[in-house]
C-alpha positions as a Markdown table, in Angstrom:
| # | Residue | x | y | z |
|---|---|---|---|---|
| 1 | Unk | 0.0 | 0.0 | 0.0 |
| 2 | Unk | 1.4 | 3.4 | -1.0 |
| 3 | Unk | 2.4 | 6.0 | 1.7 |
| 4 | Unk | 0.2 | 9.1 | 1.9 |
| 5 | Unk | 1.7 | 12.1 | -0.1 |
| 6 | Unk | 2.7 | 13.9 | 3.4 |
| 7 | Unk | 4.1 | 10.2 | 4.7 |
| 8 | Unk | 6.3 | 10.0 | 1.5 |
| 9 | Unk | 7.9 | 13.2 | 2.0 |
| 10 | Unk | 8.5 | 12.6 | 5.1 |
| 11 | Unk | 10.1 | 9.4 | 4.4 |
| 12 | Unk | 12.4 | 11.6 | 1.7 |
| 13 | Unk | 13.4 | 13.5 | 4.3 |
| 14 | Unk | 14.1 | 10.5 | 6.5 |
| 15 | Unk | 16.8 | 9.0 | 3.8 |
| 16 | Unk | 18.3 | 12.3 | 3.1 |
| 17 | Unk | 19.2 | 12.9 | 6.5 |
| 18 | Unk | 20.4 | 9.8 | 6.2 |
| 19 | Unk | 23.0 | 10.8 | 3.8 |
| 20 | Unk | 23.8 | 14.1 | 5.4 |
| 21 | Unk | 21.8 | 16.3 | 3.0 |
| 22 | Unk | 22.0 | 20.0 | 4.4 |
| 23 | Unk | 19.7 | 22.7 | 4.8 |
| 24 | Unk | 16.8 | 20.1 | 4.4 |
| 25 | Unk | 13.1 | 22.0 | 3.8 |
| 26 | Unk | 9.7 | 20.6 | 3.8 |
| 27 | Unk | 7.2 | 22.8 | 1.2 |
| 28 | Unk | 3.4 | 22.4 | 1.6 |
| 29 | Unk | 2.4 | 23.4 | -2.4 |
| 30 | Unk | -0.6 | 21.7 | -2.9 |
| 31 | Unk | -2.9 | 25.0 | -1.8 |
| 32 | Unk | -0.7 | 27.0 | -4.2 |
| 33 | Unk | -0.1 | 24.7 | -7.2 |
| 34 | Unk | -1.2 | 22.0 | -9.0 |
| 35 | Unk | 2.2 | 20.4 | -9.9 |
| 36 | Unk | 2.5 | 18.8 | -6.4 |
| 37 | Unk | 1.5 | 18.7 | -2.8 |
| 38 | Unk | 4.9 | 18.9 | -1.3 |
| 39 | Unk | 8.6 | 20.1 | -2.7 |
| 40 | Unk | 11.7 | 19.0 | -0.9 |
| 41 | Unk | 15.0 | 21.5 | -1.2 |
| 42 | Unk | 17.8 | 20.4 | 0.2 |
| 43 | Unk | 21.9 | 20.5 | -0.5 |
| 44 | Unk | 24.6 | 18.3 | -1.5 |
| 45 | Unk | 28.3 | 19.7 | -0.5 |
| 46 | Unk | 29.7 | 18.4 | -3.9 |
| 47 | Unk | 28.7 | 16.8 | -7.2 |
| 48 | Unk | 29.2 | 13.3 | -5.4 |
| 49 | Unk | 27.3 | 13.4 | -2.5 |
| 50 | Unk | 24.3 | 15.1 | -4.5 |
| 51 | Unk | 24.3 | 12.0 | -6.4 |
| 52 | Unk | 24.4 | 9.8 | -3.5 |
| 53 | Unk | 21.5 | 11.8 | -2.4 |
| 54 | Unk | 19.7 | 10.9 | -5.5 |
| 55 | Unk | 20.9 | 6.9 | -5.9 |
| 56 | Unk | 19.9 | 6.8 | -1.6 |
| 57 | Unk | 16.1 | 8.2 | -2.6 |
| 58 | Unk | 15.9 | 6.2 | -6.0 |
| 59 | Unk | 16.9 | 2.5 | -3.6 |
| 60 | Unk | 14.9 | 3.5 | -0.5 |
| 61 | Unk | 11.8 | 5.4 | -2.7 |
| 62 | Unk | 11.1 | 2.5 | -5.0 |
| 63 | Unk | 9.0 | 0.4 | -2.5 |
| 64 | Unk | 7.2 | 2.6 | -1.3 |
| 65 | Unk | 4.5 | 2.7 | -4.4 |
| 66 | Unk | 5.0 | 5.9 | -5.5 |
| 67 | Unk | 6.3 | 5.8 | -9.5 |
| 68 | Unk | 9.4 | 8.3 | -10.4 |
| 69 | Unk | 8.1 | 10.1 | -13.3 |
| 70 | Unk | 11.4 | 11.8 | -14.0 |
| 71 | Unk | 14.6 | 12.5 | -13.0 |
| 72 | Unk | 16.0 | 15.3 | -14.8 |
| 73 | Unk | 20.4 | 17.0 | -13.7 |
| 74 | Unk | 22.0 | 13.7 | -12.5 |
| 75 | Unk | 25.0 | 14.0 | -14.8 |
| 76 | Unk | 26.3 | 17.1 | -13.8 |
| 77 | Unk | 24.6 | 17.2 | -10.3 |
| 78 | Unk | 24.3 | 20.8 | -9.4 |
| 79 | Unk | 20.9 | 20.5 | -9.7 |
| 80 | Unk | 18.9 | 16.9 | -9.6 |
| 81 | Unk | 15.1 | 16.9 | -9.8 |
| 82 | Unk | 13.0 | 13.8 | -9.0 |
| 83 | Unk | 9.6 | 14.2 | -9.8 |
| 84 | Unk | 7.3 | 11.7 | -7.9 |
| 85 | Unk | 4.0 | 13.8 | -9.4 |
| 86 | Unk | 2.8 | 14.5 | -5.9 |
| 87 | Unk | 6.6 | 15.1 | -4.3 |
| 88 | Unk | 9.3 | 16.8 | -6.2 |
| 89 | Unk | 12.6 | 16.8 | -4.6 |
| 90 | Unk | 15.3 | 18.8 | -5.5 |
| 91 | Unk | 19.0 | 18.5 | -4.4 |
| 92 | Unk | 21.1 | 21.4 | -5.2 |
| 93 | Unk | 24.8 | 22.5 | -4.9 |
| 94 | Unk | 25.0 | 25.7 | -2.9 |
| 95 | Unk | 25.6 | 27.9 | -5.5 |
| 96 | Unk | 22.3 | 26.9 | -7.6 |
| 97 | Unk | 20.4 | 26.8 | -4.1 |
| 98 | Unk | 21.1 | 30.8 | -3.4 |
| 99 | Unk | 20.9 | 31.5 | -7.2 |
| 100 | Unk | 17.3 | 30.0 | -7.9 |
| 101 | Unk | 16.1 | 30.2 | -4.6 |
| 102 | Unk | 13.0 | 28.2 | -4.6 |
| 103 | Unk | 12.0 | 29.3 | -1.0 |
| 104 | Unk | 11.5 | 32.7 | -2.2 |
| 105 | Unk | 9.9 | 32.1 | -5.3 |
| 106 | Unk | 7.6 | 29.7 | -3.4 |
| 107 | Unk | 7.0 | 32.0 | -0.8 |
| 108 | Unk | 3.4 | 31.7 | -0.4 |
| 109 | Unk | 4.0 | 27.8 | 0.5 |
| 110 | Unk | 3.9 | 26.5 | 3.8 |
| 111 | Unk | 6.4 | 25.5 | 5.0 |
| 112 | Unk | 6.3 | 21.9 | 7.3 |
| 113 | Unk | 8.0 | 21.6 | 10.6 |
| 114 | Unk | 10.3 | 18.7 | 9.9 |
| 115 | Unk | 9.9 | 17.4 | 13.9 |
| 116 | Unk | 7.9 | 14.6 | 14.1 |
C-alpha cells in the first residue's frame, strides 16, 4: 500500500538525512499549485554526494508505491530533480540553491515543521 503524499515526503526527508543532506526544507504546495502537494529542497556539499542523495532516494523510494516520473540533472549534479508527481525533490549544490532560490519564489507555501 502506497504512503500518503505527506508520509512520503517525510520518508524523503528520513533518507536524506540519512546521507547528510543539508539545509533540508519541507514545502506544503498543494494550496498554491497544481504540480505537487509537497517540494523538498535540500543541498549536496559536492557533485558526489548530491548523487548519492539521489541513488539513496531512488533505492529506498522505489517500494514505497509511488512511481518516479522523472529524473532530470543527474550527470552534472548541481541541480537533480525527482519528480514523484505529488513530491518533487530537488538536491542542489549551494551555489544553484542561493541563485534560484526556490524558497522565495515559493514564498506563499507553507512551509512543514520537519519534527515529528
Amino acid at each position: 500500500m502506497a504512503l500518503s503524499s505527506r508520509d512520503f515526503a517525510f520518508k524523503a526527508v528520513c533518507l536524506l538525512h540519512e546521507k547528510k543532506a543539508s539545509a533540508v526544507s519541507l514545502l506544503e504546495v498543494s494550496k498554491i499549485s497544481l504540480l505537487a502537494d509537497h517540494f523538498i529542497i535540500c543541498e549536496g556539499t559536492s557533485k558526489i554526494q548530491a548523487q548519492a542523495l539521489c541513488d539513496h532516494l531512488l533505492e529506498n523510494l522505489a517500494e514505497e508505491g509511488h512511481a518516479l516520473l522523472r529524473r532530470e540533472g543527474y550527470q552534472e549534479a548541481r541541480w537533480i530533480l525527482l519528480d514523484y508527481g505529488d513530491l518533487v525533490i530537488h538536491i542542489f549544490q549551494p551555489e544553484e540553491r542561493e541563485f534560484y532560490n526556490l524558497e522565495r519564489l515559493w514564498g506563499k507555501a507553507e512551509l512543514v515543521s520537519l519534527e515529528r
